[in-house]
N, C-alpha and C positions, 0 to 999 in steps of 0.2 A: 556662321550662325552658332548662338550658344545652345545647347541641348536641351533646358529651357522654352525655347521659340521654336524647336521643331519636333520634340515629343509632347506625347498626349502621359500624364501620372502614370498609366499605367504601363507606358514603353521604358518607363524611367529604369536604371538599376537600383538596385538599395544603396550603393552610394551616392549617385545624381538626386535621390528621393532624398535623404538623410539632408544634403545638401543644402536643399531648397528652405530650410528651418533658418530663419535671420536669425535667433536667439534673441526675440524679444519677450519670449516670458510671456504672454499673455492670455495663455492657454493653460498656463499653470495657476491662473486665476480662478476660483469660487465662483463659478456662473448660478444662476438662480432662472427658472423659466416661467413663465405666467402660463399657468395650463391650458388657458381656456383660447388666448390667443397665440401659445407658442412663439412669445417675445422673449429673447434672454437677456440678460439683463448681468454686467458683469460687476465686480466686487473689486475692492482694493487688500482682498484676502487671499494671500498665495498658500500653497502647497509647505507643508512645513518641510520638506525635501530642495527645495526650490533655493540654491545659493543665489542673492538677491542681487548681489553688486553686481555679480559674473551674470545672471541672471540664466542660473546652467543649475538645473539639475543634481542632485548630490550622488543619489541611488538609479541615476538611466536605468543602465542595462537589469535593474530589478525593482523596478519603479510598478509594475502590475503587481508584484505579488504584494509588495509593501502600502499599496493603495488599490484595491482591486478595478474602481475605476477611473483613473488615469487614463487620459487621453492616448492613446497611439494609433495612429492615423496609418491608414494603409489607404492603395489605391482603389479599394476596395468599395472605402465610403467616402466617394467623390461627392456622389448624390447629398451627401446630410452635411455638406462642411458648411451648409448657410450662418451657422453660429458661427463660423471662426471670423476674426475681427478683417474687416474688409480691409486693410493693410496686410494680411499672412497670404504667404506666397503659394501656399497649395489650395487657397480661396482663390485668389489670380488667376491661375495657371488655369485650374478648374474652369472657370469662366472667360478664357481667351484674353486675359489682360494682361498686360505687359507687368516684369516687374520695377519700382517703382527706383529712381537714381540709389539712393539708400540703402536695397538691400546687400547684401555682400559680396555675393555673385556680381552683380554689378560695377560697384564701386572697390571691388579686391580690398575693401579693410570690415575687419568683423566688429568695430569701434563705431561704424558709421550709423547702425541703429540706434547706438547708444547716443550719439551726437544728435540723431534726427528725433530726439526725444520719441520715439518708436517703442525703444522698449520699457517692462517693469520697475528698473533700475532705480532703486529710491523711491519708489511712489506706491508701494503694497506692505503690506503688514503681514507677519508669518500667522498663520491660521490655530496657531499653540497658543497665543493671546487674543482670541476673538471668538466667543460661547458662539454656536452653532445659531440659536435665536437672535444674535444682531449683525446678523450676513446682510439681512435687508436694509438693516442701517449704514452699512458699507458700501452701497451701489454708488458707481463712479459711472460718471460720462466721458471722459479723454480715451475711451477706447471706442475705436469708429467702428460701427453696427454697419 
């Protein structure tokens, strides 16, 4: 059995944790939340850090200080991962579900998100060209809720 299918997040190591990231970018998306009913609601506006094609990160390992709030997931906040797109593997994992043929783990090639149109790859816009005020006009549905 893969390590996957018989730890719980938080038995993971930080390598097996690190792992589980398909690298699709979708997290480094501009989410926007309706307060009253806490629906989030995602954008076609990435992180201006965010190398698009590769759909990786420019600044990782100092991506907090450079963005204070950037996402970085520990097993910590299993509980609130409701926002991450129900295709992300530590949303899965979390909730007992299998991961999906496509992720990498899986299928041993790290191209196969990218194939399974999964990931950001051509489809967001860097956040340096889009004013803060038309984030709302930006909301995309191809990211599964």
């Amino acid at each position: 059995m893969k390590f996957w299918e018989t730890k719980t997040l938080r038995q993971m190591s930080s390598e097996e944790w690190e792992s589980l990231c398909d690298g699709c970018a979708r997290c480094c998306l501009h989410k926007l939340e309706d307060e009253e009913s806490e629906e989030v609601f995602y954008t076609d506006v990435a992180c201006q850090y965010l190398e698009q094609d590769a759909c990786r990160c420019t600044e990782y390992q100092d991506r907090n200080r450079l963005v204070p709030n950037c996402v970085w997931l520990t097993p910590d906040d299993v509980d609130t991962f409701h926002w991450l797109p129900t295709t992300c593997a530590y949303r899965l994992i979390a909730e007992g579900q299998a991961l999906p043929s496509w992720h990498p783990l899986v299928s041993g090639r790290a191209e196969s998100v990218h194939e399974a149109g999964i990931s950001v790859a051509g489809r967001c816009v860097s956040e340096a060209f889009v004013h803060d005020e038309d984030f709302e006009d930006r909301i995309i549905h191809w990211v599964e809720q």
